[in-house]
C-alpha positions in Angstrom: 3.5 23.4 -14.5 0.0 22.5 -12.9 0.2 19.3 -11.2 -2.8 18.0 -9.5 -2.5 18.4 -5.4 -2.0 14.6 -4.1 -2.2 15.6 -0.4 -3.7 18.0 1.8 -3.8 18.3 5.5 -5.9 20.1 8.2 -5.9 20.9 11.8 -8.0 19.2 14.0 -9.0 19.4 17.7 -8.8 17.1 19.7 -10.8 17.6 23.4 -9.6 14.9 25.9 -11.8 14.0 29.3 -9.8 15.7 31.9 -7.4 18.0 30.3 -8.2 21.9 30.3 -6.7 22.5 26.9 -7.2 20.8 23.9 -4.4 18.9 21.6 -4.1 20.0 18.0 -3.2 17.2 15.2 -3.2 17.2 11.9 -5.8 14.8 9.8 -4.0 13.9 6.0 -5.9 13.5 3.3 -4.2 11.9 0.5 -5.0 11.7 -3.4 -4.6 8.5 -4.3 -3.9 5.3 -2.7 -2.0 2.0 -3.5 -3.8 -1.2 -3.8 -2.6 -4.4 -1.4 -0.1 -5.2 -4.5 1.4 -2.2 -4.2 2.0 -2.2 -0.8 3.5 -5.3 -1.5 4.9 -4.5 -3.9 6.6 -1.5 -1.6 7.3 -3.9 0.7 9.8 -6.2 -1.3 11.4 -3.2 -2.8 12.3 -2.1 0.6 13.9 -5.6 1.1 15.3 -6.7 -1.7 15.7 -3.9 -4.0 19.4 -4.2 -2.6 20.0 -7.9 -3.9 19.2 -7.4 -7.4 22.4 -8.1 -9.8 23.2 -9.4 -12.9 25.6 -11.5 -14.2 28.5 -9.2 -16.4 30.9 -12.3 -17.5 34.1 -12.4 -15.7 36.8 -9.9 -14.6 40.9 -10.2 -15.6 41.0 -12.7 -13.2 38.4 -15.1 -14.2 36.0 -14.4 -11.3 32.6 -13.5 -11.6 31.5 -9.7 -12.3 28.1 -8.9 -11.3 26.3 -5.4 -11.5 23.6 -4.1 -9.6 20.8 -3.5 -11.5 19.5 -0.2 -12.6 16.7 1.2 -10.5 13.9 1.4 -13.5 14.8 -2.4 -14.0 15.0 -3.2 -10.2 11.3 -1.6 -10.3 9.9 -3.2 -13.0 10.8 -6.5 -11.3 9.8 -6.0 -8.1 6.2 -5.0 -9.6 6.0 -7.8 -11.7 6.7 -10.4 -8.8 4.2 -8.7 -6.9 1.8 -8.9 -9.4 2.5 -12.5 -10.4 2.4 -13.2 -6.5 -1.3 -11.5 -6.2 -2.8 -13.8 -9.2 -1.5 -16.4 -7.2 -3.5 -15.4 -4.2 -6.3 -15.1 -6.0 -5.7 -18.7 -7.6 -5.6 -20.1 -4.0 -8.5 -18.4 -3.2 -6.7 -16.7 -0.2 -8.1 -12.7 -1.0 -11.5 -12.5 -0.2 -14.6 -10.0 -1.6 -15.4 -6.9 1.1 -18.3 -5.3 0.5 -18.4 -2.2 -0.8 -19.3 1.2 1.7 -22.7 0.9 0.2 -23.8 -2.3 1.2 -22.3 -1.6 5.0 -24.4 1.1 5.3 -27.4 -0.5 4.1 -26.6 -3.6 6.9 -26.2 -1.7 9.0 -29.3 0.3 8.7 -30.9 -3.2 8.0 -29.7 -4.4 11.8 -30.9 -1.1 13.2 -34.3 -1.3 11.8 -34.3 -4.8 13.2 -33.3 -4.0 16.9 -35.7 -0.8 16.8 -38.5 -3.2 16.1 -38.1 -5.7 18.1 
């Protein structure tokens, strides 16, 4: 099986002012990346994943069975509220356009060509 590597990881150094040895960390580099819906999408499932039921009729003595939901279901809800909830946001006008690295760069280079000739 040949999976493609999602992660990988390297030492780095890290000289501090002051101290005679050096720390060592590690820097992560991952593969892929959620989007803000899937974080908060994440983000409900780790609150609420727990309160999804459904309704199963009643038991032998006329109270009310419920089951929790099975975990592909439980999913598959959580992802659509999140999505629902993000084409809201965007409805309200409350996720705004960053610009890409690009056009950073090029501001930026445009406000240091500006300050060298002044």
């Amino acid at each position: 099986m040949n999976q493609k590597k999602r992660l990988e990881f390297r030492p780095i150094r890290r000289d501090r002012y002051g101290e005679a040895k050096p720390r060592v960390g590690i820097e992560w580099h991952y593969h892929e990346q959620g989007t803000p819906e899937a974080g908060f999408a994440m983000r409900l499932l780790e609150r609420i994943s727990a309160n999804y039921f459904s309704i199963s009729g009643e038991d032998s003595a006329g109270r009310q069975a419920v089951s929790i939901l099975p975990p592909k279901e439980v999913v598959a809800r959580v992802c659509d509220t999140a999505d629902e909830a993000f084409k809201e946001f965007r409805v309200r006008g409350w996720m705004i356009d960053v610009p890409t690295l690009a056009e950073l760069e090029d501001q930026i280079k445009e406000e240091e060509d500006k300050a060298e000739n002044k």
